[in-house]
C-alpha positions, 0 to 999 in steps of 0.5 A: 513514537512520533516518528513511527506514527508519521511514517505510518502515515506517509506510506499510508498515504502513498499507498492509497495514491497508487495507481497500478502494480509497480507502485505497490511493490515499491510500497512493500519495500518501504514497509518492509525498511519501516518494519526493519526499523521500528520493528511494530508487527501490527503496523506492518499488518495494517499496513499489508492489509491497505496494499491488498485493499488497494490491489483489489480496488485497481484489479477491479478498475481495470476489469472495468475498463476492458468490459467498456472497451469490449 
């Protein structure tokens, strides 16, 4: 159980530290191999929840920088 939690908590922690597209779909992958091996749909959920939070969170960074570059 222990395991599980730490390995939650390492691709949360990766995926909060991405920095653009290429990055969260490594993530996937990675949440796809965590679900493969301690097959916890719920973490898998959470987990699909923080990449679309952070895929927002950098769609709307960029959409800033261009109306300032504009």
């Amino acid at each position: 159980m222990k395991d599980k939690i730490n390995a939650y908590h390492k691709i949360r922690r990766t995926i909060l530290g991405s920095r653009n597209e290429l990055h969260l779909q490594t993530c996937t992958i990675m949440i796809g191999i965590f679900v493969m091996r301690y097959k916890d749909e719920s973490m898998k959920t959470l987990l699909k929840n923080e990449i679309e939070n952070r895929r927002n969170e950098i769609l709307s960074q960029r959409s800033r920088y261009k109306k300032v570059l504009s």
